[in-house]
N, CA, C and O atoms as a GROMACS GRO file, in nm:
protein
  280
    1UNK      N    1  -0.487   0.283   1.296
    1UNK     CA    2  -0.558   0.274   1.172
    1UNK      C    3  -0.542   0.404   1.094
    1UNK      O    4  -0.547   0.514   1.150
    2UNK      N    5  -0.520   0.387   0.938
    2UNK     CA    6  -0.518   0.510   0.896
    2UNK      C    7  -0.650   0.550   0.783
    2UNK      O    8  -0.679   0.481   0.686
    3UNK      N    9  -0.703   0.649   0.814
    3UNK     CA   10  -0.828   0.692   0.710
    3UNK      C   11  -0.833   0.714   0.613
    3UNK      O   12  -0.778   0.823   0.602
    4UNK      N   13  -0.882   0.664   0.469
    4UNK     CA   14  -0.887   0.777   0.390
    4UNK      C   15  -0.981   0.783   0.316
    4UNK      O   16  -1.084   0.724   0.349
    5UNK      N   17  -0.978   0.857   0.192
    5UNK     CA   18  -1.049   0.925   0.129
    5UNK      C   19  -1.166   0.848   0.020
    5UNK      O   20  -1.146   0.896  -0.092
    6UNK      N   21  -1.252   0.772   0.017
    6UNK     CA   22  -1.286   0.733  -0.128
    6UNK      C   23  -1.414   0.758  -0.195
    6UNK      O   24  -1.491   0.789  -0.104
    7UNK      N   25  -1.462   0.760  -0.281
    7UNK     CA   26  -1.558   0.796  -0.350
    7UNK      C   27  -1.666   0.728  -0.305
    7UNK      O   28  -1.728   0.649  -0.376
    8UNK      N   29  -1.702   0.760  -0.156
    8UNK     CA   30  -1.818   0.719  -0.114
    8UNK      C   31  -1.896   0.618  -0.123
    8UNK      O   32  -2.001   0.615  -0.059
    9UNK      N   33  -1.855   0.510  -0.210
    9UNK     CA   34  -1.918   0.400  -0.255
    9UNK      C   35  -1.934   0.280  -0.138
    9UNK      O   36  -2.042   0.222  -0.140
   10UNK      N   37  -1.859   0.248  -0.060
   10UNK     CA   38  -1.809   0.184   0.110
   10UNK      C   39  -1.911   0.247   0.174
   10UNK      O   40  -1.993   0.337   0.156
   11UNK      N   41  -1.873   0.162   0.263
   11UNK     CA   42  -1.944   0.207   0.410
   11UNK      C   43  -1.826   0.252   0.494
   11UNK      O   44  -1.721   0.268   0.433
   12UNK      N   45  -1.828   0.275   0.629
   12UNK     CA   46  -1.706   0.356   0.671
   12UNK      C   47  -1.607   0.275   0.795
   12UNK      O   48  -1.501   0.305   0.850
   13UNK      N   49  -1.699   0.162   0.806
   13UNK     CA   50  -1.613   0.072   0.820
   13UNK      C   51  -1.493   0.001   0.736
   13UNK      O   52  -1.382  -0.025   0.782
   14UNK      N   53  -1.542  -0.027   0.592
   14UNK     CA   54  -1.428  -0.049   0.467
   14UNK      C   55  -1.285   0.048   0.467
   14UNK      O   56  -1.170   0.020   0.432
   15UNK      N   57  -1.338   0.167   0.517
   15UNK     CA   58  -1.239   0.307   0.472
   15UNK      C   59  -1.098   0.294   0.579
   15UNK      O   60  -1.012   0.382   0.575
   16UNK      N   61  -1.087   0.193   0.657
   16UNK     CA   62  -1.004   0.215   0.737
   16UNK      C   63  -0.854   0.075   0.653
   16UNK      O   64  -0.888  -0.034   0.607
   17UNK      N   65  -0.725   0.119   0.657
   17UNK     CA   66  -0.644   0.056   0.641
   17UNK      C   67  -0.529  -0.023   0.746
   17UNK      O   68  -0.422   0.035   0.728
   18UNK      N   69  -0.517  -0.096   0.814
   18UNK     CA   70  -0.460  -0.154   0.928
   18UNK      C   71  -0.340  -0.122   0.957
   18UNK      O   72  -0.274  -0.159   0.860
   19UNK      N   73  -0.242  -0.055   1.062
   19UNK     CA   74  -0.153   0.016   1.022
   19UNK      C   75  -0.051  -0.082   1.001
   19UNK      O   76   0.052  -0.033   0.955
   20UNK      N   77  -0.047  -0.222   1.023
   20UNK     CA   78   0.051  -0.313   0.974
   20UNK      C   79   0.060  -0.288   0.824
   20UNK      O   80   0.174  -0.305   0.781
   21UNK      N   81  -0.046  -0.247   0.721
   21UNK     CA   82  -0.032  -0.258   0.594
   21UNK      C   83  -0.032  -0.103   0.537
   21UNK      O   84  -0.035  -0.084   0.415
   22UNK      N   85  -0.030   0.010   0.634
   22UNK     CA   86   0.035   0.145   0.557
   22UNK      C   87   0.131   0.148   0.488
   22UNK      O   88   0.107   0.180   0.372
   23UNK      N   89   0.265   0.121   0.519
   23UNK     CA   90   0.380   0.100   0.432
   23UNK      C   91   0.369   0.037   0.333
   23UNK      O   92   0.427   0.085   0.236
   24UNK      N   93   0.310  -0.063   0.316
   24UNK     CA   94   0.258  -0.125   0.145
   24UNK      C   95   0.205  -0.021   0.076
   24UNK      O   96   0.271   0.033  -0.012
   25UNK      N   97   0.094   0.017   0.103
   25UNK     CA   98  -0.032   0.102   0.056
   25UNK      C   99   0.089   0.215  -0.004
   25UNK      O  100   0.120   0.236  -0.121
   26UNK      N  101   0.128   0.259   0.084
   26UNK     CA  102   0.201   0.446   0.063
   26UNK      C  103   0.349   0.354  -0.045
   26UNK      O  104   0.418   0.444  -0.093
   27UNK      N  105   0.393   0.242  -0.079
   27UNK     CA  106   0.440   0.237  -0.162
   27UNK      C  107   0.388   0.171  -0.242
   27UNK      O  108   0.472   0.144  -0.328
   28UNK      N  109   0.297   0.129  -0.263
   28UNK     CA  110   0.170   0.082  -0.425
   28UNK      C  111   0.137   0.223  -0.435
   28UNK      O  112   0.122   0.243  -0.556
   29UNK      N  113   0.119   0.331  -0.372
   29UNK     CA  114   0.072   0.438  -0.455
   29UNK      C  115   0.205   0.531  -0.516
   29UNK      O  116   0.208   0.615  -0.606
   30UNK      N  117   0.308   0.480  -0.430
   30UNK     CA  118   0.466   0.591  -0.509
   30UNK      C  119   0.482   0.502  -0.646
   30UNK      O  120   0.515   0.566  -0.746
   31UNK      N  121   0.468   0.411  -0.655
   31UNK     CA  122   0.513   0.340  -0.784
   31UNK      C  123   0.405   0.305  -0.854
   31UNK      O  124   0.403   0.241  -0.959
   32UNK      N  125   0.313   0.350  -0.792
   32UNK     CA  126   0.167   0.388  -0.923
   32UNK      C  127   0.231   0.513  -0.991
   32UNK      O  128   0.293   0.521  -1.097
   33UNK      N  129   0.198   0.611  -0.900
   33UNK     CA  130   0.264   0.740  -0.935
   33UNK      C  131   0.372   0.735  -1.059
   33UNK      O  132   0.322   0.761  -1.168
   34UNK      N  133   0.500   0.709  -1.059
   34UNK     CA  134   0.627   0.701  -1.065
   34UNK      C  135   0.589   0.585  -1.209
   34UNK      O  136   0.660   0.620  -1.304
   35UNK      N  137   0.529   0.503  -1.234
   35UNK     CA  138   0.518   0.411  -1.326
   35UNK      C  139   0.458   0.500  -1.426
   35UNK      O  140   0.513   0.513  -1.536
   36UNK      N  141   0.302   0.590  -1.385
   36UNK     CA  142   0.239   0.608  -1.526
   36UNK      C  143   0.298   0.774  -1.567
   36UNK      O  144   0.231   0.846  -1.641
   37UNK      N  145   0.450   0.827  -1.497
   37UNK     CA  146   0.457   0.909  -1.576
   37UNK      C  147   0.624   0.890  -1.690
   37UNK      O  148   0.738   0.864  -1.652
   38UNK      N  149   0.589   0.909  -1.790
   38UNK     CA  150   0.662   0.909  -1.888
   38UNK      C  151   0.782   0.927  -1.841
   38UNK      O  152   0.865   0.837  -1.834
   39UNK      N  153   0.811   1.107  -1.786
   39UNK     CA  154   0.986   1.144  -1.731
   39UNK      C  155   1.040   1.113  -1.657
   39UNK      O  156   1.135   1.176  -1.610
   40UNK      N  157   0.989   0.980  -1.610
   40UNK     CA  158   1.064   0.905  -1.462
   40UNK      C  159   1.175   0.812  -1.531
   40UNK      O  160   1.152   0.752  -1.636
   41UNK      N  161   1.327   0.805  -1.445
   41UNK     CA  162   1.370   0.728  -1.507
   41UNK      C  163   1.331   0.611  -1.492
   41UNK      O  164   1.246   0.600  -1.403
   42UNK      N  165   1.366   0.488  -1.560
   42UNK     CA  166   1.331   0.388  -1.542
   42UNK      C  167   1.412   0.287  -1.437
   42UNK      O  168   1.360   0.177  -1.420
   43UNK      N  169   1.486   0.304  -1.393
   43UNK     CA  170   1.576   0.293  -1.278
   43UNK      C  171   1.493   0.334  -1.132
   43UNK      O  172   1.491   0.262  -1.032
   44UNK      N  173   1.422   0.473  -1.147
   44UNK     CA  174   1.354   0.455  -1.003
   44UNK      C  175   1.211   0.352  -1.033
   44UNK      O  176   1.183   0.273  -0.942
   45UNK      N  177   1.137   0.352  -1.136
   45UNK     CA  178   1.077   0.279  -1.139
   45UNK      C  179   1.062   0.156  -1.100
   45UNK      O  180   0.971   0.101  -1.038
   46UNK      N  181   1.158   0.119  -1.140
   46UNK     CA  182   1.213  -0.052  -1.117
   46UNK      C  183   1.275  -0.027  -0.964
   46UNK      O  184   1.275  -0.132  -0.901
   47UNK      N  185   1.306   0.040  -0.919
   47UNK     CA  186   1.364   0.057  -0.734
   47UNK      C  187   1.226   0.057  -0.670
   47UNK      O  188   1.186  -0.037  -0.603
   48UNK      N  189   1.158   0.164  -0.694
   48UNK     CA  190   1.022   0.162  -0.673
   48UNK      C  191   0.946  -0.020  -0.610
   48UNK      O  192   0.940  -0.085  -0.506
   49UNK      N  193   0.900  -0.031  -0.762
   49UNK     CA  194   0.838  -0.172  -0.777
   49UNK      C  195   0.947  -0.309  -0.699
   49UNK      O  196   0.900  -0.422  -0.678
   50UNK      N  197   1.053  -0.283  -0.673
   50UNK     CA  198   1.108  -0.383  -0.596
   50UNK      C  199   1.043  -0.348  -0.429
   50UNK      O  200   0.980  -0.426  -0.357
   51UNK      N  201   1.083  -0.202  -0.400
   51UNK     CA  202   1.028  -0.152  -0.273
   51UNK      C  203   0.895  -0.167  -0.190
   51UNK      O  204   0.865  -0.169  -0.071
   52UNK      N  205   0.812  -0.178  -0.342
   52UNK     CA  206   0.640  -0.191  -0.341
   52UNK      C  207   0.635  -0.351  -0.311
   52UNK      O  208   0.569  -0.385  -0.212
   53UNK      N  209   0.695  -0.446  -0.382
   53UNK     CA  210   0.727  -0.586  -0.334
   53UNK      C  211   0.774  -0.647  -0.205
   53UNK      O  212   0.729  -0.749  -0.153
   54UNK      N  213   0.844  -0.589  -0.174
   54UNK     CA  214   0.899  -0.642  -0.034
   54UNK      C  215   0.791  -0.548   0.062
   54UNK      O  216   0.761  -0.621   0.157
   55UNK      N  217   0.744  -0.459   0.072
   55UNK     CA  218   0.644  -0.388   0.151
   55UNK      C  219   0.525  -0.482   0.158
   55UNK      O  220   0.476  -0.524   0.263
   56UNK      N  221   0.488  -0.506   0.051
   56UNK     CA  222   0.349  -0.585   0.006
   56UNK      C  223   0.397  -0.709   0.107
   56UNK      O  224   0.343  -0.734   0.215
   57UNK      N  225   0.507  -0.780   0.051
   57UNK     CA  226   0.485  -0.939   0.121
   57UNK      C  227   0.549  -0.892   0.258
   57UNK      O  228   0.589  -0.994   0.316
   58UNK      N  229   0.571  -0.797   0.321
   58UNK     CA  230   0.596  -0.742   0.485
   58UNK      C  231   0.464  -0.761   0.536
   58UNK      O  232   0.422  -0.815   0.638
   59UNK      N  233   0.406  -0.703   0.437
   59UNK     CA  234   0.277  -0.685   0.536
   59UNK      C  235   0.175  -0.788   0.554
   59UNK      O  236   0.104  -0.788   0.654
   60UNK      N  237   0.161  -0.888   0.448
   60UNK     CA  238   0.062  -1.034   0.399
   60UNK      C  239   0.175  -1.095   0.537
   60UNK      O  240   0.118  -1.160   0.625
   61UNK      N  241   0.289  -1.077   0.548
   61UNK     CA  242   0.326  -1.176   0.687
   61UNK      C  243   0.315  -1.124   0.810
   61UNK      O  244   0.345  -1.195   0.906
   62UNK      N  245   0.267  -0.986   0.830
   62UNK     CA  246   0.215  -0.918   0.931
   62UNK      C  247   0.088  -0.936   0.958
   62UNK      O  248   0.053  -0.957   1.074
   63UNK      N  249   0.023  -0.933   0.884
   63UNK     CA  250  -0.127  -0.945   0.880
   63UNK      C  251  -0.156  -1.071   0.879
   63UNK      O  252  -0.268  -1.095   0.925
   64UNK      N  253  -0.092  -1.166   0.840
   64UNK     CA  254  -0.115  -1.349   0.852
   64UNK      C  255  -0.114  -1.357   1.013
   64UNK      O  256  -0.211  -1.387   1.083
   65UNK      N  257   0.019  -1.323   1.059
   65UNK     CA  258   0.002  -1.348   1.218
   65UNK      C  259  -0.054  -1.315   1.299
   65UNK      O  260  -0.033  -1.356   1.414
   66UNK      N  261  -0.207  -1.170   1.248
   66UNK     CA  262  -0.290  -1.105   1.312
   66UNK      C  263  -0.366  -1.178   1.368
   66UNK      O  264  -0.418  -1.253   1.285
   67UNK      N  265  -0.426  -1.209   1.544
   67UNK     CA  266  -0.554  -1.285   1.563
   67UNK      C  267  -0.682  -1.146   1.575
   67UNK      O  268  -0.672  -1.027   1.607
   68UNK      N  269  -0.777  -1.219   1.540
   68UNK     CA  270  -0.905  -1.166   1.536
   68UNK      C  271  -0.957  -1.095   1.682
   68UNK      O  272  -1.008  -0.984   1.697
   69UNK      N  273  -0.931  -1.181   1.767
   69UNK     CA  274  -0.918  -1.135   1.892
   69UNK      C  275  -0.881  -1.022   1.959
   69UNK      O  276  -0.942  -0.942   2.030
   70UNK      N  277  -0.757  -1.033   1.917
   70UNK     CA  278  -0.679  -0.918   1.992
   70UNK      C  279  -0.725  -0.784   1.911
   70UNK      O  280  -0.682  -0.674   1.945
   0.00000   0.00000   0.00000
């Protein structure tokens, strides 16, 4: 599990991210990053947001096959 940081509003059970879905997370935040600044080319942007896509649906099929159980 990885921890992080948020404006206290959660409880500290919420604060934890499953490590099947880190690699999404750490690329939704590079191509957050990378999107809202102006001097990026638009080429990594768009590499980015493909990267952030295939991470995202990696992990919704990682986390689908999760049982509760285990």
């Amino acid at each position: 599990m990885l921890d992080y940081i948020s404006d206290s509003l959660g409880t500290e059970d919420e604060m934890r991210v499953h490590k099947l879905a880190e690699e999404a997370m750490y690329r939704c935040i590079a191509y957050a990053i990378a999107a809202s600044k102006i001097t990026t080319p638009e080429y990594v942007v768009q590499r980015l947001k493909k990267e952030r896509f295939a991470a995202v649906r990696t992990a919704k099929l990682r986390l689908s096959n999760l049982k509760l159980e285990e």
